[in-house]
C-alpha positions, 0 to 999 in steps of 0.5 A, spaced: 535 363 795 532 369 793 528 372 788 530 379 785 526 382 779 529 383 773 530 390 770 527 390 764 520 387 768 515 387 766 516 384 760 510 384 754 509 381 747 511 375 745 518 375 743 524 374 747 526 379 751 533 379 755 532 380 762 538 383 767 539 384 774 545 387 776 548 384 783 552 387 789 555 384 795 557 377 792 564 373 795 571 372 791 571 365 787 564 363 789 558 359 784 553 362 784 546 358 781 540 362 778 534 361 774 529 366 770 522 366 772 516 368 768 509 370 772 502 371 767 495 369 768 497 364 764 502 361 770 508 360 772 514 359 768 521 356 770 527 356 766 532 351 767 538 352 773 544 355 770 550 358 774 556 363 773 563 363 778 565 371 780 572 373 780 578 370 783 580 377 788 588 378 790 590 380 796 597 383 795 601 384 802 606 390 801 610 389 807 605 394 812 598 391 810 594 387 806 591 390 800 584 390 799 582 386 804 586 379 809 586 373 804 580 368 806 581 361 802 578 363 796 582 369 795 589 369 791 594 372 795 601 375 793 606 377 798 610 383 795 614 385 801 617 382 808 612 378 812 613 376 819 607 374 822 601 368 823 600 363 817 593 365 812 588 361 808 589 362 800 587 360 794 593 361 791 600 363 793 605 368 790 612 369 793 615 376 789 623 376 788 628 377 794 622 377 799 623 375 806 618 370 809 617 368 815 610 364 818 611 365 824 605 362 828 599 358 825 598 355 819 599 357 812 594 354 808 594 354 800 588 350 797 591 351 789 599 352 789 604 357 791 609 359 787 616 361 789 618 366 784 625 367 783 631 370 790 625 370 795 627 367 803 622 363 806 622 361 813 616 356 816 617 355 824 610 351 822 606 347 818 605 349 811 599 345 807 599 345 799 593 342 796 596 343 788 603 344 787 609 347 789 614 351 785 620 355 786 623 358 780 631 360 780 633 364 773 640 362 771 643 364 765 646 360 758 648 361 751 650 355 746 656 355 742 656 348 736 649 346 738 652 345 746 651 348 752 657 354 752 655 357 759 658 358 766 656 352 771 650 353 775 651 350 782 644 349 785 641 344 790 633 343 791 628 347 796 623 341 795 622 334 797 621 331 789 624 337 785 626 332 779 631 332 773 625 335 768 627 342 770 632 343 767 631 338 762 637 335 761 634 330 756 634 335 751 639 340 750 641 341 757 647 339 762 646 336 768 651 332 773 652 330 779 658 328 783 660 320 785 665 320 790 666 312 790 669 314 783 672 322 784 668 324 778 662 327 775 656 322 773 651 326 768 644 326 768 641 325 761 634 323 764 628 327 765 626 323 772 631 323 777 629 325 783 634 331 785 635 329 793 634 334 798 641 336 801 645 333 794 648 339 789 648 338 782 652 342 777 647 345 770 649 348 764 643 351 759 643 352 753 640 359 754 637 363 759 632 360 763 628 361 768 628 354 772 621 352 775 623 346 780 617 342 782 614 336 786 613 334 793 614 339 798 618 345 801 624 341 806 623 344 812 624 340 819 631 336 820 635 332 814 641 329 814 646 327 809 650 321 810 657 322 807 664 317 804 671 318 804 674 312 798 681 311 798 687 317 799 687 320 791 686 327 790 679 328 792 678 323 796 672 325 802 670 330 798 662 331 797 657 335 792 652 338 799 647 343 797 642 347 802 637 343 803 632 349 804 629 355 802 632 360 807 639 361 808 643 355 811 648 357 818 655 353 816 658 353 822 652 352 825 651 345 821 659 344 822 658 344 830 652 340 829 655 334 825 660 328 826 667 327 822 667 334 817 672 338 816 670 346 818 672 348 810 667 349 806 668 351 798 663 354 792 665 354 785 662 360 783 663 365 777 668 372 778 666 379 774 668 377 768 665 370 767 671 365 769 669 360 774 674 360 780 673 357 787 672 360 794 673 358 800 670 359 808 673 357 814 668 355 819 673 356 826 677 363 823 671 366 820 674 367 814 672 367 808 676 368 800 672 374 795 674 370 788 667 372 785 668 379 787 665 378 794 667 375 801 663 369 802 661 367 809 658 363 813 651 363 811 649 358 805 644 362 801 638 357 798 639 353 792 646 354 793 652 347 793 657 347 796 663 342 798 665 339 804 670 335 807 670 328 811 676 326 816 674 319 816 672 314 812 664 316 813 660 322 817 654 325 817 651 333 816 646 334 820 642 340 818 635 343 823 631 349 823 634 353 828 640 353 822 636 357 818 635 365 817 634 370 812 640 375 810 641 382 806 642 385 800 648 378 799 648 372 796 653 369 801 653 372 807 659 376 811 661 372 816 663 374 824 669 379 825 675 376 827 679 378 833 686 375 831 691 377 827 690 376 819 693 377 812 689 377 805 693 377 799 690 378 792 694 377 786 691 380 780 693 379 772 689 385 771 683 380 769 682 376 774 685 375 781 686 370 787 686 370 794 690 367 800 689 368 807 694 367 813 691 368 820 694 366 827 691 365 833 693 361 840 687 356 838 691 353 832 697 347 832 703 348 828 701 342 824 695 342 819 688 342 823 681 345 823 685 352 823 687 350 815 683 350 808 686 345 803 687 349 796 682 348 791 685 349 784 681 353 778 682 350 771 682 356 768 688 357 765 687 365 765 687 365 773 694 367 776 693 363 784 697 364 790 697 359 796 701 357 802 704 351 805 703 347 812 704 340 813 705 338 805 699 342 804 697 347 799 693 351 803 688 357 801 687 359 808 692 358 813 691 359 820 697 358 824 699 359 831 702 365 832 705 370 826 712 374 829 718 377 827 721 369 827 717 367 821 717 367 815 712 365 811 712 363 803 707 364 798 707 360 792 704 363 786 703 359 779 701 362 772 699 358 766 700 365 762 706 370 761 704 377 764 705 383 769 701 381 776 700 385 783 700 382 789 696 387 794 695 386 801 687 387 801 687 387 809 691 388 814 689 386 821 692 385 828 700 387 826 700 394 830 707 395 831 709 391 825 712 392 819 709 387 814 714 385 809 713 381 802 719 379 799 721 377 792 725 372 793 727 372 784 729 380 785 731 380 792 726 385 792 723 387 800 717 392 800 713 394 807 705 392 805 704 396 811 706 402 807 704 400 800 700 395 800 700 394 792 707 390 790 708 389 782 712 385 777 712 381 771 713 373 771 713 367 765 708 362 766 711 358 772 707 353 776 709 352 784 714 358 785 715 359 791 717 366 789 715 371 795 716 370 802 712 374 808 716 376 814 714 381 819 719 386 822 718 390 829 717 398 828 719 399 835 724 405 838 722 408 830 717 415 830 712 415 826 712 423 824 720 423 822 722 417 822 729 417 827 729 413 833 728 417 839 732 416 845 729 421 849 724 416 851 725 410 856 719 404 856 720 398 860 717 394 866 718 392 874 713 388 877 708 389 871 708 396 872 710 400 865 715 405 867 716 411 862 721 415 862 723 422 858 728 426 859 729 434 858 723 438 859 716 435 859 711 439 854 704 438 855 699 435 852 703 428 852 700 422 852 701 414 853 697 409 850 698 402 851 695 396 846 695 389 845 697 385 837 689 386 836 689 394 837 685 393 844 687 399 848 689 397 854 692 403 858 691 411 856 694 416 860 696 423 860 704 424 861 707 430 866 713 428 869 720 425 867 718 419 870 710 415 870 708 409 872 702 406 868 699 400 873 697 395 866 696 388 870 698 385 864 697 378 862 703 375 859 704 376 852 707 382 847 704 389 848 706 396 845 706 403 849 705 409 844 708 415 847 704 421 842 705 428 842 705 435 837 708 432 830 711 426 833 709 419 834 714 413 838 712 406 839 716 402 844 715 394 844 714 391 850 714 383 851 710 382 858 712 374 861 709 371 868 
């Protein structure tokens, strides 16, 4: 120890008198002991031990640095701003709303708790050490209506090893289910102690708006697996209740790659713009995924998020590992990778709400029902119109064809449970160059070319399962873009993989040839300069388009190159 004199010394007299010494230089978080000692001739005298604990200091990372100082263990640290770096010694942890954290390195050593505040996306490549407790906290909102739980539906899983039912405290006025597929229906949780298990999704409804605080065990990290059943042939058979185990986003086609006997779809139930719960879908082959709740969903399952899946057979397995997780931006499910195939989204919308139904092709896919499809999962909710297609007996949301040409006319039913005026509106349209993409309604006799209105409107009673319209596709082959007349004048055609383009009369200048494939891809691009040019494509067998352009006129002629 040391010995310091006090500020008042000396000290006279014979009453008490209240000594001080200010200190300087003393560590965070320490217990310091310390005793008064009076020296007179008439000796020495000692007061009793005594101590007091300085303050706890915060350390605060905003992103670049850390702020006043690196956290030691007995410092509170706050992470305010992404971090990607070594793990650190704390006190306490506090991760801020919509961070990105990233232990890369090293260990993270918390001797108190740590608290994950609400929306952050933690990723630990190592170990993380918690001596006290760990909690994640997730706002979800509620309202009460006759003294029962009337808000939308919360599809949640847990990011901890043994987060239980307590959180949302379904022994009181709270709702809180999970799925039985032996039995196809909702079992309820009216308990405050079970176990909420890592890779399961529950279903919760509050009473009013709350912040969850999910504790007990650890953040799951490492592999997990979930064992998966399919009972029986009814309706929603196979159909299991997953959640992302993790508290980082969650790559499916990763995870559908690395599991046995499931099904590439994906489906989340979710609430759109104006409140109504509706389902969206994501297909892990084709890529696509539906926009129901106002934005696409996609391959990336955000943390504490459910999700269902599918199981071929009798069982299978998910088997989830580190190397599937990341963090995402500025979504709540990711967009998923571009797809290079054709594809068609259609939205019908009531004016309130909307549903989508996606018709895609690629040589990948059979004729029949395979991975490329995505069975039609139907809302409840008798204020949503829908639209879905049909292969193989099978409503389908998402239907991934072979191949879509001029041959092919594909149906789409619609379904209303209330009478009023709709619109059918082609949202995307990709890979049909050259082609007029045509809807048909079939109770009107009424065709309209989306590729020129992409909005189709009319008006329906309540119907249920009307295959009512009809997509086709009609060549814009030998048609001019500008004037809209066949032009005669110029001659496409083929020998011996070469395209030969022949115009007749006077050649002006600036005349250009472009060749492209069904996806739009530039195959050829030349100038034209004569009456006759030969444009060396060395083209695979398929179907090709020569787009001849010049001042105020655009002509695109069909070609079909074969073996």
């Amino acid at each position: 120890g040391i010995t310091l004199t006090a500020l008042q010394s000396p000290v006279t007299g014979t009453t008490a008198t209240a000594v001080s010494y200010e200190l300087t230089g003393l560590q965070p978080n320490t217990t310091y002991h310390y005793r008064i000692v009076g020296t007179s001739p008439a000796g020495i005298t000692r007061g009793a031990d005594a101590t007091f604990t300085t303050a706890i200091q915060t350390c605060i990372w905003d992103g670049t640095a850390w702020n006043p100082a690196t956290p030691t263990a007995k410092d509170n640290a706050v992470l305010d701003g992404d971090y990607n770096a070594a793990g650190f010694p704390c006190h306490n942890l506090t991760i801020n709303p919509g961070k990105q954290v990233t232990i890369a390195t090293g260990t993270l050593t918390v001797t108190r708790h740590l608290d994950r505040k609400s929306g952050p996306s933690l990723i630990d490549n190592v170990t993380v050490a918690v001596a006290g407790t760990t909690t994640v906290e997730q706002y979800l909102s509620g309202a009460t209506t006759a003294n029962a739980p009337s808000g939308r539906f919360w599809y949640i899983s847990s990011p901890l090893s043994a987060a239980s039912s307590a959180s949302f405290d379904p022994a009181g006025t709270n709702k809180l289910w999970q799925w039985n597929e032996t039995d196809q229906a909702y079992t309820g949780i009216t308990n405050n102690s079970t176990i909420l298990a890592p890779f399961r999704g529950y279903v919760a409804r509050l009473g009013a708006n709350d912040t969850i605080k999910l504790s007990g065990g650890e953040l799951n990290t490492g592999n997990k697996t979930m064992s998966l059943s399919r009972t029986g042939t009814a309706t929603y058979a196979g159909f299991t209740l997953a959640g992302n185990p993790y508290p980082s986003y969650l790559d499916w086609e990763s995870l559908q790659e690395n599991s046995s006997d499931v099904y590439p779809t994906i489906w989340y139930r979710s609430s759109n713009k104006v409140g109504t719960m509706v389902f969206d879908t994501y297909n892990a082959v084709l890529h696509e995924g539906t926009s129901n709740n106002g934005t696409e969903v996609t391959r990336y399952i955000s943390p504490m998020q459910a999700f269902w899946v599918l199981t071929k057979e009798s069982s299978g397995t998910m088997n989830a590992t580190n190397t599937m997780r990341s963090h995402q931006s500025g979504i709540s499910l990711k967009t998923g990778d571009e797809a290079t195939y054709q594809s068609l989204r259609l939205t019908v919308n009531n004016g309130q709400n909307s549903d989508e139904t996606i018709i895609a092709a690629t040589p990948s896919a059979s004729k029949d029902y395979d991975d490329y499809d995505s069975p039609k999962l139907f809302t409840t909710e008798e204020c949503v119109p829908q639209i879905y297609t049909i292969a193989d007996k099978r409503k389908l949301v998402i239907n991934g064809m072979h191949n879509i040409d001029t041959g092919r006319v594909i149906p789409v039913y619609f379904s209303t449970k209330q009478a009023g005026s709709f619109s059918m509106k082609a949202n995307v349209i990709r890979g049909f160059e050259g082609y007029s993409v045509l809807i048909k309604d079939m109770q009107l006799n009424k065709t309209q070319d989306l590729t020129v209105n992409a909005t189709y409107s009319f008006t329906s009673e309540a119907v249920a399962d009307e295959g009512r319209f009809v997509i086709t596709l009609k060549s814009k082959a030998e048609t001019t873009l500008a004037g809209g007349q066949a032009n005669s004048a110029v001659k496409v055609y083929t020998v011996t993989n070469t395209i030969v383009v022949e115009i007749n009369g006077t050649v002006e200048s600036g005349i250009v040839a472009r060749v492209y494939d069904l996806l739009g891809q530039t195959k050829a691009l030349v100038s034209i300069k004569g009456n006759r040019t030969l444009i060396p494509a060395n083209l695979t067998a398929g179907t090709y388009f020569v787009q001849i352009q010049k001042t105020g006129e655009v002509t695109t002629h069909k070609l079909e190159i074969t073996e």
